[in-house]
Each structure stands twice: as structure tokens, then as C-alpha cells.
N, C-alpha and C positions, 0 to 999 in steps of 0.2 A: 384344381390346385391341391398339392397334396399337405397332410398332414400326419404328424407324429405316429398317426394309428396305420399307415398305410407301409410302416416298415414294421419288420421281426429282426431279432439278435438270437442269437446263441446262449441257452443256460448254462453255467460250468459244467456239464454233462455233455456237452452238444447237442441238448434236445431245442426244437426252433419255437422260440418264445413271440406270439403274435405283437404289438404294441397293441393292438384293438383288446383285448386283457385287459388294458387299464383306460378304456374307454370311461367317461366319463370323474376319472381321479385328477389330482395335482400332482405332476410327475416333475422329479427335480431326477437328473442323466450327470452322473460324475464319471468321468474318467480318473482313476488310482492307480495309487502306486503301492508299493510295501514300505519301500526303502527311503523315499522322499523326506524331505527340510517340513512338507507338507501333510506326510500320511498321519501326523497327530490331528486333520480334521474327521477322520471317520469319529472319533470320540462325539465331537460338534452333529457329527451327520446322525449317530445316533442318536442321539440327545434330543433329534427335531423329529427324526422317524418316532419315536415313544412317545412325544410326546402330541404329534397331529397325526399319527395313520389310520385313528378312530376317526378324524376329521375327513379323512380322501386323501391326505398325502400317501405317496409313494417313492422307492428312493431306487433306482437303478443303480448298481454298481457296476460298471465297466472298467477294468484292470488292464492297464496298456505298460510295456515294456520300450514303448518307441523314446520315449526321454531319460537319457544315461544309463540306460538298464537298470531302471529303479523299481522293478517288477521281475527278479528273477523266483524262475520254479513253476511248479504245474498250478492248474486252474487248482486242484483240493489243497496243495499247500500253501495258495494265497488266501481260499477261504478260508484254512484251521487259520493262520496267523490272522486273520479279521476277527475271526470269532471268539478266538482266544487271550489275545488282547484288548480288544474293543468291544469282544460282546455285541456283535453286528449278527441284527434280524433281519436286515433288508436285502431283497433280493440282489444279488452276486451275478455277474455273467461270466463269461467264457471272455480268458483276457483276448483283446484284438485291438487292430490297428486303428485311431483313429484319424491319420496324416498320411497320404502316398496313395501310389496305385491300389495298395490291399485294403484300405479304409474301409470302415463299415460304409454300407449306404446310411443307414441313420446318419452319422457323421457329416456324411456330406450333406445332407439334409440340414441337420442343425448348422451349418457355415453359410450354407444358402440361405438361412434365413435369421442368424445372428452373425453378423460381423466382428472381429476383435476391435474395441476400443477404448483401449490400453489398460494398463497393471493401477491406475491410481496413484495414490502418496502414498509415503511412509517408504520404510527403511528397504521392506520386502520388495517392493514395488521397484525401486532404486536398482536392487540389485539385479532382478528379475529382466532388468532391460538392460543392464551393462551387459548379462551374461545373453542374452540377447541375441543383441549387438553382434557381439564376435563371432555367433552361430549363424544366425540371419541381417545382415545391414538393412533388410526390407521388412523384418518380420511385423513393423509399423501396416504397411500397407497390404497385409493380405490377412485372409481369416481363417488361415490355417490354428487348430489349437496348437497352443504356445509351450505351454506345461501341464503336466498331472495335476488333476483336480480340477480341471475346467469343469462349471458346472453350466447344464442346460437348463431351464425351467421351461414347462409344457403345461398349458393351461387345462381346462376341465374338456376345453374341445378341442384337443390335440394340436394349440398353433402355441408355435416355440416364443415364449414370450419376453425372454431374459437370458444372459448369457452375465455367467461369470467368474471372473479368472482370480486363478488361485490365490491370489494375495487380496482380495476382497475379500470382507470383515463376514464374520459367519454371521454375528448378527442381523449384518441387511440381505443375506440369504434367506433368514428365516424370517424379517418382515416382510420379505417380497411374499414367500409363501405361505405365509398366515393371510393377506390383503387378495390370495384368490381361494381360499378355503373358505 
């Protein structure tokens, strides 16, 4: 059976980064954007990187342009606008597809072993499914990611243990990943 460590991504350089690297850490896998209703969570994401990566957390950044083109420009000028707004230390990849034939394998990896289900309450959540709705009428019943900032959680032994979509509250992000640190 495979896990988390038996795939590699791409660094924003294109150098091929192993997942076995973060063998025995707490790996939380976001897909971002720049431009997003959403990209004011890197603030959140570093806020938990600082304050648990002396604990084993780790934070993947994965930058995808597949939803509205909310990732326009090269891999360096999505990482200056991280770093230079947000002040993001965690490691940054090479933006790529997470949905369709070009998908990362990791990706398809994390779908085979988290399913979407659904956006929650609240107002976010509402809209998240209207607009949906008119993009996908099915997008209910498959585990394709939905939107930017879907996050994965990857436990110390590389099995994907949590799956969670953008309009979930950072706080229960960071107690899922405090309760495997």
C-alpha cells in the first residue's frame, strides 16, 4: 500500500523534491493561490508553521492556477508575493495541477485516500457550493479538489489522515495538527 513518502513534487526551481524528506514529520499539503477570497490563509498557515515546526510540523506549499486563474505569474513571483506579504518560511513548490490528466501523482494519491465531504456551514461554505453548483452539478459526489487551499494532513507515518477544504476554520486545522505532534 502506498504512502505519502512514496511520491516526490517539484521545488519552485524544478529540482525533484522526495516526500521520504519528511519522513517521520507532520505534514499538512495546501494547494494556493495569490489572488483568492482565500490567500489571506497563508497568514493562518504561518502562524502554525512558527509556531509547531520545532514540534515536526511541516507545511508544503503547492501553488495551482486550475481555479479562475487565481495564481497568475512564475513560480519566483508567487514566492516573492508569499514572502513578502506573508512572510512565508515553509517550503513553496513548483505551482502544478492538482485536477485532470496533468495532476500531480501526489494529488491523485491524496483523492484516493481522502474524499471530499462537503464545505460545512457558515456563509463561506454557502457560497462555495452555489458557485459550485453551476461549475460542477456533481462536484458533491467525486473527490476531485474543489478550490484553492484544500488542505491535506499526513501523519508521522506518511498515511493522509485529514482532508480539508478551504472554508474550514484554521483553528480545527491546527488542532487536528497539534493532536498528531
Amino acid at each position: 500500500m502506498s504512502t505519502f513518502y512514496d511520491y516526490s513534487v517539484n521545488d519552485r526551481n524544478g529540482n525533484e523534491v522526495s516526500m521520504k524528506k519528511f519522513e517521520g514529520k507532520v505534514v499538512l499539503v495546501v494547494n494556493t493561490a495569490t489572488g483568492c477570497g482565500f490567500t489571506p490563509q497563508y497568514k493562518d498557515l504561518e502562524e502554525l508553521y512558527e509556531a509547531d515546526h520545532d514540534k515536526g510540523l511541516e507545511i508544503l506549499d503547492i501553488p495551482c492556477n486550475q481555479f479562475a486563474g487565481q495564481t497568475p505569474g512564475t513560480d519566483e513571483e508567487v514566492h516573492e508575493f508569499c514572502t513578502l506579504k506573508y512572510n512565508t518560511k515553509f517550503d513553496q513548490m513548483k505551482k502544478s495541477d492538482v485536477n485532470g490528466k496533468n495532476a500531480l501523482d501526489l494529488y491523485k494519491f491524496f483523492k484516493s485516500q481522502q474524499t471530499f465531504h462537503g464545505f460545512g456551514k457558515g456563509p463561506k461554505a454557502v457560497m462555495m457550493s452555489v458557485m459550485l453548483k453551476k461549475i460542477d452539478p456533481d462536484y458533491q459526489h467525486n473527490s476531485e479538489i474543489k478550490w484553492n487551499f484544500t488542505k491535506f494532513l499526513v501523519d508521522r507515518n506518511g498515511n493522509v489522515v485529514r482532508r480539508f477544504e478551504p472554508t474550514e476554520k484554521m483553528k480545527d486545522v491546527r488542532q487536528a495538527v497539534e493532536e498528531l505532534l
